[in-house]
C-alpha positions as CSV (number, residue, x, y, z in Angstrom):
1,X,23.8,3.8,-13.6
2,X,21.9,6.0,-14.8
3,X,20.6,9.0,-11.8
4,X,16.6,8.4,-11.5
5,X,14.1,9.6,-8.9
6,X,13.1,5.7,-8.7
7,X,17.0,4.9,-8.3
8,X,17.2,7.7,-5.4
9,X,14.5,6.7,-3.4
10,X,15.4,3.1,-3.7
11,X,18.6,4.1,-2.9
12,X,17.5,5.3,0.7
13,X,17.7,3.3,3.7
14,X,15.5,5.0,6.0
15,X,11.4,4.7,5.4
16,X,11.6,8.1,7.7
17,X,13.4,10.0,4.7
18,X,12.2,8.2,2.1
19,X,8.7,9.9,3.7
20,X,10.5,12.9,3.7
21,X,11.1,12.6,0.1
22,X,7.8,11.8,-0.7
23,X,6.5,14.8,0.8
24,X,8.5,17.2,-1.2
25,X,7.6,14.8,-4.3
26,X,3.9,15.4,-3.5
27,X,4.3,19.6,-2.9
28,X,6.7,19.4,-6.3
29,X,4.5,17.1,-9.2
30,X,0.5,16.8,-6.8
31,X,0.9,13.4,-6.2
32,X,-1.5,11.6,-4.0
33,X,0.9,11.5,0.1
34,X,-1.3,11.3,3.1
35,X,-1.3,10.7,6.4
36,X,-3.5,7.6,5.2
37,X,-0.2,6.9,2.8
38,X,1.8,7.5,6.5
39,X,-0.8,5.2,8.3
40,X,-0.7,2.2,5.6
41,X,3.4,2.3,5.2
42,X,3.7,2.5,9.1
43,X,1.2,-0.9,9.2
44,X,3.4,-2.7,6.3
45,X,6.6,-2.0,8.3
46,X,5.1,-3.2,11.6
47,X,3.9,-6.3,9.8
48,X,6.9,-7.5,7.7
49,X,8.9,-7.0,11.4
50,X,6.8,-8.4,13.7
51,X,5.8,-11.3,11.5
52,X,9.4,-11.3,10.0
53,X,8.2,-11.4,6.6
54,X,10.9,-13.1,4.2
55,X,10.6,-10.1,1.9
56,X,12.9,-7.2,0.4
57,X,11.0,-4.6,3.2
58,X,12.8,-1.7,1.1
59,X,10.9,-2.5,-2.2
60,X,7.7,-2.9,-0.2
61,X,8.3,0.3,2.2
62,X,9.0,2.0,-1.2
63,X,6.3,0.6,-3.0
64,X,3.6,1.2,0.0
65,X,4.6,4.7,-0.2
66,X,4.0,5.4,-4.1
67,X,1.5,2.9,-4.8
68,X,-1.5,5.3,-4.7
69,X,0.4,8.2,-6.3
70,X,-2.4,8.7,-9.2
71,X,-5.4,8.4,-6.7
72,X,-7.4,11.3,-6.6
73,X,-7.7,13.8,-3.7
74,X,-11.1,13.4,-1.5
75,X,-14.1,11.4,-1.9
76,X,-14.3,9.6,-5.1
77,X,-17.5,8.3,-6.4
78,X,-16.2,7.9,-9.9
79,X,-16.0,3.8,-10.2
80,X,-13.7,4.2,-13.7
81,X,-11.6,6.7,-11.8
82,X,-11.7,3.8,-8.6
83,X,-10.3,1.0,-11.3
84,X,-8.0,3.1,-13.0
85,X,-5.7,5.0,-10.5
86,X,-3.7,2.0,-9.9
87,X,-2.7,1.2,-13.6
88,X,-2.6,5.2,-14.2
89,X,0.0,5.1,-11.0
90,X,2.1,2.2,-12.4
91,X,2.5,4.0,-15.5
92,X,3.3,7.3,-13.8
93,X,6.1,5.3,-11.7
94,X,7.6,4.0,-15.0
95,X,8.2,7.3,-16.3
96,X,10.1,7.9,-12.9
97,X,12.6,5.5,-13.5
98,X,10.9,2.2,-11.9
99,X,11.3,-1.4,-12.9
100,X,8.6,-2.8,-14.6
101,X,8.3,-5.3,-11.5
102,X,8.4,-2.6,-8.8
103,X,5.5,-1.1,-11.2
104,X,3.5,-4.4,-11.4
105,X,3.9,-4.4,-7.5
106,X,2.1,-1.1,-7.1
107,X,-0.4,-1.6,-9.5
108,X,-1.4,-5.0,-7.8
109,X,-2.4,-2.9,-4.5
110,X,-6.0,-3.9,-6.2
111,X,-7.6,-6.5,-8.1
112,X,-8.9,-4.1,-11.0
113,X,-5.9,-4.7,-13.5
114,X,-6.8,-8.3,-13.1
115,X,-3.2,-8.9,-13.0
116,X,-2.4,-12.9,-12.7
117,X,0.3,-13.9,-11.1
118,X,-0.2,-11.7,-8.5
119,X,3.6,-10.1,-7.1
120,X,4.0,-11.7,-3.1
121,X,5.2,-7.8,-2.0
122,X,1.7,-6.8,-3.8
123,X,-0.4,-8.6,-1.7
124,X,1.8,-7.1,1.5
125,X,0.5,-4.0,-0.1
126,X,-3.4,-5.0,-0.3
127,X,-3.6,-6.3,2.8
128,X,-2.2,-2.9,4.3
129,X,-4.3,-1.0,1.9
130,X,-7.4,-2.2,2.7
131,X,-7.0,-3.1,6.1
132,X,-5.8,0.4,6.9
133,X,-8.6,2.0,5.0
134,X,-10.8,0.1,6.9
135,X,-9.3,1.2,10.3
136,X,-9.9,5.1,9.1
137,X,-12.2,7.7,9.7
138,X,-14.0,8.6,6.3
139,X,-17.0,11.0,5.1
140,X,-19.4,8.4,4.5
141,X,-18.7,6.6,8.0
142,X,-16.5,5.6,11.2
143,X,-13.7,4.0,11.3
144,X,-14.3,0.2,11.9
145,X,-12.9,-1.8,15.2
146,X,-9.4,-3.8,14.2
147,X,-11.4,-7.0,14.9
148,X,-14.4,-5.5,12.4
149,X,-11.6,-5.1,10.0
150,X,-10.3,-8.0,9.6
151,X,-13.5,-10.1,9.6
152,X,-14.6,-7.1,6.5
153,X,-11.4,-7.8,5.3
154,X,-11.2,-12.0,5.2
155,X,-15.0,-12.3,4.4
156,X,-15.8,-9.2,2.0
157,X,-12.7,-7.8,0.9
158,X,-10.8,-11.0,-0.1
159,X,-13.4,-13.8,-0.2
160,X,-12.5,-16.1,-2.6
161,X,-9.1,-14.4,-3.2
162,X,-5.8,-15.7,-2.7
163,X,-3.3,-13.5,-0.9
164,X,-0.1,-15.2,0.3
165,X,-0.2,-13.3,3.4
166,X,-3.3,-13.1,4.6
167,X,-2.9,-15.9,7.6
168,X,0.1,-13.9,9.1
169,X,-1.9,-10.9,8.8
170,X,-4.7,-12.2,11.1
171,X,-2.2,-13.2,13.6
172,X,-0.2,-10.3,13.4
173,X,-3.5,-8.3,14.1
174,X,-4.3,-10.5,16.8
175,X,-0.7,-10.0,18.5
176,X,-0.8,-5.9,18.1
177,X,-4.3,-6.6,20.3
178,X,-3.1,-8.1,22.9
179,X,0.0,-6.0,23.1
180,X,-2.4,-2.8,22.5
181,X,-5.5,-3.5,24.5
């Protein structure tokens, strides 16, 4: 088998090193690895395991990790730059040594490639994403509440969109509330 950054980090078992790696991915080639990256992965894990998601949680721990590789640092206001970062990241992946699956995957994290069928560990992925993002601090406003969230999330975000996952997400968010509040 050929030796690949995509076949090393998929090789590792632990999502704390594979964090590790990213890190000194991101200080090596400027990728985009955040604490919001940090934030988003941490929620994917905690969902796939408290929900015990039927899923390979390495691909989607791996995936959650790199799927925003291409997005750009700070605010962004640029709408072709918003639509593109995901397809530019998917590309960027394949060069690493990535599957064209596990590069479908992360370019599904959004709706913009328009990508039909949609990958199952993708929608893990946009659910996270935007559920996350919503949870966070950002220039332009607050954080929302989790309940907030998820009701911008169901009714906004995804209206009229299907995601295989999005039922189990509502509970899970439920369940971290009552275990959390």
């Amino acid at each position: 088998m050929e030796e690949t950054f995509a076949n090393y980090i998929l090789a590792e078992p632990d999502w704390i090193r594979k964090m590790e790696i990213m890190y000194y991915l991101e200080r090596k080639v400027d990728i985009f690895f955040d604490k919001t990256v940090v934030f988003k992965t941490q929620l994917a894990k905690l969902f796939m395991d408290v929900m015990n998601i039927d899923i390979d949680r390495n691909l989607v721990i791996t995936a959650c990790l790199l799927c925003n590789c291409k997005k750009a640092k700070g605010v962004i206001t640029d709408l072709v730059q918003i639509r593109s970062y995901a397809k530019e990241g998917a590309k960027y992946l394949e060069s690493l040594g990535f599957d064209a699956r596990f590069c479908k995957i992360c370019e599904e994290v959004n709706r913009y490639s328009g990508s039909n069928p949609r990958e199952r560990e993708s929608d893990i992925l946009e659910l996270v994403d935007q559920y996350g993002g919503l949870l966070l601090d950002r220039p332009e406003r607050p954080g929302f509440k989790p309940d907030e969230a998820l009701v911008l999330l169901e009714f906004r975000n995804l209206k009229d969109k299907e995601n295989h996952y999005l039922e189990q997400f509502k509970q899970f968010v439920n369940k971290m509330q009552e275990v959390y509040v």
